[in-house]
VOGU-3710 file (C-alpha; in Angstrom, 3 decimals, decimal comma):
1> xxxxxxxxxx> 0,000/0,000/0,000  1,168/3,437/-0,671  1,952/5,517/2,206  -0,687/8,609/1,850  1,694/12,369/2,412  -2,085/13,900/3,853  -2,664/12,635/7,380  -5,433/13,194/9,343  -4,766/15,720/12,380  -5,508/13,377/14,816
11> xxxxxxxxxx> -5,578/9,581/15,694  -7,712/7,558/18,401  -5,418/4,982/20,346  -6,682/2,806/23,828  -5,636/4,239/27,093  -5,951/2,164/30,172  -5,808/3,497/33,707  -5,576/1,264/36,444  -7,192/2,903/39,825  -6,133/1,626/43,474
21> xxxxxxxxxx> -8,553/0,077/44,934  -8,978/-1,157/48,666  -7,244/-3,990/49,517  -3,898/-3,482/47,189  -5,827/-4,043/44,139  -6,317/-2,420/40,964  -9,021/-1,162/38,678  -8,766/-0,753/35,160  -11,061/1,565/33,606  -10,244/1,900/29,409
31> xxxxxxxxxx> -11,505/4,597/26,875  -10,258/5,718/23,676  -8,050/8,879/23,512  -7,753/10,709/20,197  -4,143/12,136/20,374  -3,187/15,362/18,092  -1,011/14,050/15,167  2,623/15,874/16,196  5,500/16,389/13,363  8,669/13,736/13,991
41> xxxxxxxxxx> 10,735/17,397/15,187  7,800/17,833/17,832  8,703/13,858/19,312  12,427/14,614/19,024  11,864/17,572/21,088  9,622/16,142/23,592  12,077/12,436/23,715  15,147/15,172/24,296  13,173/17,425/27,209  12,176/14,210/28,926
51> xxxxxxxxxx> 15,630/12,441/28,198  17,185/15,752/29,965  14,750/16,000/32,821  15,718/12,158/33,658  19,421/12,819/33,442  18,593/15,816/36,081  16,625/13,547/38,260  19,025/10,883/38,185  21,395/13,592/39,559  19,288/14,574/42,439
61> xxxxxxxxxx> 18,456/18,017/41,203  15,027/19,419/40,308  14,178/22,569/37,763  11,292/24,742/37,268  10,968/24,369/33,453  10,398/20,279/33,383  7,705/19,154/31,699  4,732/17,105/33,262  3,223/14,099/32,052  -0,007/15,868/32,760
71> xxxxxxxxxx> 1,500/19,274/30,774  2,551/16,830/27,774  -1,024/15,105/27,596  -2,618/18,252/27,777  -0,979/19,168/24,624  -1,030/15,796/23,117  -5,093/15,142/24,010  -7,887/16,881/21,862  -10,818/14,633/22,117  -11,811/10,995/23,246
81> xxxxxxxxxx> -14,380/8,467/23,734  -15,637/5,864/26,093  -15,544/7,984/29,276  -18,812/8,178/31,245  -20,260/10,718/33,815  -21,147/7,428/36,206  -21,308/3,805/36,289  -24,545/2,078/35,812  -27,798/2,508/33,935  -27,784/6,062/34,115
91> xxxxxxxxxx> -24,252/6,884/32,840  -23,542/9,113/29,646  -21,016/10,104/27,447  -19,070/13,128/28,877  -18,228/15,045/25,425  -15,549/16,110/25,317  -13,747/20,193/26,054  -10,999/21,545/27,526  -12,919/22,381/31,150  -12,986/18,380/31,494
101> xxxxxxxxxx> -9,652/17,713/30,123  -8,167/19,634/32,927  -10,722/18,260/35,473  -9,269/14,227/33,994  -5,756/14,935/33,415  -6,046/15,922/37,591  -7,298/12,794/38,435  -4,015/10,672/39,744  -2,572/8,196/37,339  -4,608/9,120/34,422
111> xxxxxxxxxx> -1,726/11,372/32,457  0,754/8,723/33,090  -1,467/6,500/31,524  -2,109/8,577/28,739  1,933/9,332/27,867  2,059/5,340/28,291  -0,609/4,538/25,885  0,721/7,858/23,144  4,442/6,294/23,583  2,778/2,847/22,693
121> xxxxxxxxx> 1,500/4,262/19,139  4,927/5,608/18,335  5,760/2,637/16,444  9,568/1,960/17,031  9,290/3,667/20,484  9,271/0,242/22,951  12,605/-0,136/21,245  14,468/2,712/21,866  13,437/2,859/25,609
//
């Protein structure tokens, strides 16, 4: 097949969060992130800032300008589906704006698993880390 030069701006990839529970289990909850198509200079970017920031970290020092894994999936996340305002029979869709983005990308464990699930549609990115 012939690689197509006009992607779309976006993509929609699984994300699963796991959620402690009581009594040292987890929870996984899944829904379907659509992640904002970056240019390869973007990654590099990103893969150098976080490459630094670990090299820092390693070294016992922390700075003001490192990136967050809830800063990067703010920039990487512009839509999804599969996440609910409840559980049960009364549960709906929560569409999706940037008011709730902020209000999920709080929630503990959720931009981690985001930046897990964007890293695992890199192809060629499980290799190189």
């Amino acid at each position: 097949m012939a690689f197509i030069l006009d992607q779309s701006e976006s993509y929609s990839w699984p994300v699963t969060v796991k959620v402690p529970q009581d009594g040292g289990r987890f929870r996984s909850f899944t829904f379907d992130a659509e992640f904002k198509r970056v240019s390869q200079e973007r990654r590099e970017q990103l893969g150098r800032q976080l490459m630094r920031q670990k090299h820092i970290l390693d070294d016992g020092r922390m700075e003001d300008d490192f990136l967050t894994p809830r800063q990067i999936a703010d920039e990487l996340l512009v839509g999804w589906g599969g996440i609910m305002n409840t559980e049960g029979a009364d549960a709906e869709p929560v569409p999706f704006s940037e008011k709730v983005k902020a209000q999920l990308l709080n929630i503990g464990d959720v931009a981690d698993a985001i930046l897990e699930a964007w890293n695992a549609s890199i192809p060629g990115a499980k290799a190189k880390n």
